[in-house]
C-alpha positions in Angstrom: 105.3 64.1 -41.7 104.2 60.9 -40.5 102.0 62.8 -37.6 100.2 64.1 -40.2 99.6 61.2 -42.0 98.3 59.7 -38.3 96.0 62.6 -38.5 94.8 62.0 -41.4 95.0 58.2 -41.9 92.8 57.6 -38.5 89.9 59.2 -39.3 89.6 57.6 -42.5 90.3 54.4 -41.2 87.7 55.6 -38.6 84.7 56.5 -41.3 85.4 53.8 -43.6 84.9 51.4 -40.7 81.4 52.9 -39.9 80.4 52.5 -43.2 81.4 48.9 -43.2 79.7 48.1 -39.8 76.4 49.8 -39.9 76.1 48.7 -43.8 76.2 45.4 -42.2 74.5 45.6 -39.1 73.0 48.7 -39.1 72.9 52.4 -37.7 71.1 51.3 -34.1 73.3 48.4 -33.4 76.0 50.2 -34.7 76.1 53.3 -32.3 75.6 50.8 -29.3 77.9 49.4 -30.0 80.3 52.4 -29.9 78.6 53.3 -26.3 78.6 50.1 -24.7 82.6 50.1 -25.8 83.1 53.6 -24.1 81.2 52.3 -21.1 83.7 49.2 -21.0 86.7 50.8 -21.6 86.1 53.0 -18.8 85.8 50.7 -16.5 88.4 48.6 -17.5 90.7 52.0 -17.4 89.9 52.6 -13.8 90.5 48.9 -12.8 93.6 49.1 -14.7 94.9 52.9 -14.2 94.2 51.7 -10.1 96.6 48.5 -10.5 99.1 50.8 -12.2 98.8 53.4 -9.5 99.7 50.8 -6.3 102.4 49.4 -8.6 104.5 53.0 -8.7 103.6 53.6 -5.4 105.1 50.0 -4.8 107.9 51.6 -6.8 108.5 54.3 -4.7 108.4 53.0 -1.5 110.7 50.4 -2.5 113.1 53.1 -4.4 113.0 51.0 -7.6 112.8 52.7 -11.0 109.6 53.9 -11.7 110.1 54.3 -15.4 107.9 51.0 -16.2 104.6 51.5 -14.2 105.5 55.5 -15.5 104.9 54.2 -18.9 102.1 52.1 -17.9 100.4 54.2 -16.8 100.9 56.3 -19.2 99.7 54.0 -22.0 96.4 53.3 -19.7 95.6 56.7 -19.8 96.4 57.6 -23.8 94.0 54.0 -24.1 91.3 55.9 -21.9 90.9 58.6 -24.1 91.1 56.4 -27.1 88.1 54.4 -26.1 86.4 57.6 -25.1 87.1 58.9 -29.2 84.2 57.4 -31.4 85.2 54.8 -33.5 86.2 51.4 -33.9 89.9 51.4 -34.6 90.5 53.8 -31.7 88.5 50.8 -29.9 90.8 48.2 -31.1 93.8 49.8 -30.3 92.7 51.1 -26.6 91.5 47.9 -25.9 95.1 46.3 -26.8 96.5 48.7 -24.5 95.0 48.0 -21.4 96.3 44.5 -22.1 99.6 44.3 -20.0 101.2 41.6 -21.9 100.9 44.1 -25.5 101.8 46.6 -22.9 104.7 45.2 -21.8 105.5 44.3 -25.2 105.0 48.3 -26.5 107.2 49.0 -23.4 110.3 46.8 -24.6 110.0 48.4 -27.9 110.1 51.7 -26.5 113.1 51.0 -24.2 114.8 49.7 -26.8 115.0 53.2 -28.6 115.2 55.0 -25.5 118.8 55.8 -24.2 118.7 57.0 -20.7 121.5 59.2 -20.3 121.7 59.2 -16.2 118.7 58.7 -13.4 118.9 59.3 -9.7 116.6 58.7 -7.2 116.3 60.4 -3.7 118.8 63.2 -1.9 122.0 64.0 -3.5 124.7 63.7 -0.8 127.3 66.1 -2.9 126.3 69.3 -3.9 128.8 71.5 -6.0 128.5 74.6 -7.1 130.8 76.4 -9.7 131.1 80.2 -10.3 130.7 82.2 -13.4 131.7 85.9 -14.0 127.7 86.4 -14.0 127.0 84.0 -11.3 128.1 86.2 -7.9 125.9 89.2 -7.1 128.1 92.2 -5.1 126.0 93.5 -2.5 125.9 95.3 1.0 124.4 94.5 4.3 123.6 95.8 7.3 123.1 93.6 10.4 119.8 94.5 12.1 120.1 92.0 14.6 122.1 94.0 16.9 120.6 96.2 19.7 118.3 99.2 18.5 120.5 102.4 17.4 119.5 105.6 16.8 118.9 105.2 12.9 117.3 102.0 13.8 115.5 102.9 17.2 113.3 99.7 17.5 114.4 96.6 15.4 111.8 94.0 16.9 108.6 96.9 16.7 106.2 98.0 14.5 107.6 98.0 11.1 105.3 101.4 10.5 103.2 99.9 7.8 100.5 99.0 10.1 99.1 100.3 13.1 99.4 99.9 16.6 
């Protein structure tokens, strides 16, 4: 329900900010406005979505968690696309998340919710592997590996699907 509501609630939020703006400054300064602020936030996404990048690849070279420059990067890229959306609270709030103190901030909130149940990082050194009525398959083979017979005159040849 409250998705909804989101989806509903921005884009009046959105319209009724227009309104306000270009009733004051008008329709011109008001749509350069909304440009100039896609131009900027894409290059501020780029500087910042670049920082985040070498940070998890600091990550992973080091074996650390990657969870936090995950999420950062994460929030850098929902901000790009909300400076790319027309409008000035999608601005606001795009802008505040390509600031990495309200970044960090969003990210403590979110961890706080978040229970991680288990994470492991790299090889597993113990592999075990139970067995189910359904899990074995009951087959037969036949070693071909051994020298040609006369059912199987040439096992190293042409397999006969392609000529010689």
């Amino acid at each position: 329900m409250w998705l909804f509501a989101l989806f509903v609630a921005v884009p009046v939020i959105e319209i009724a900010l227009f309104i306000q703006v270009g009733g004051a400054i008008g329709l011109w300064p008001t749509l350069a406005i909304v440009i100039l602020t896609a131009m900027l936030g894409t290059w501020m996404v780029r500087t910042q979505g670049a920082m985040a990048l070498a940070q998890l690849r600091d990550s992973f070279s080091a074996l650390n968690d990657p969870t936090e420059p995950l999420a950062h990067g994460a929030m850098i890229l929902f901000s790009g696309a909300l400076l790319l959306t027309p409008g000035f609270f999608t601005d606001a709030v795009g802008f505040a998340l390509l600031v990495p103190p309200f970044r960090k901030a969003v990210y403590n909130y979110m961890r706080a919710r978040v229970q991680v149940k288990s994470f492991t990082m790299g090889a597993s050194t113990t592999q075990t592997r139970s067995y189910r009525d359904g899990d074995v398959i009951d087959g037969e083979f036949k070693d071909v590996s051994q020298p040609a017979s006369p059912e199987h005159p040439s096992v190293n040849g042409p397999s006969g699907w392609t000529k010689h």
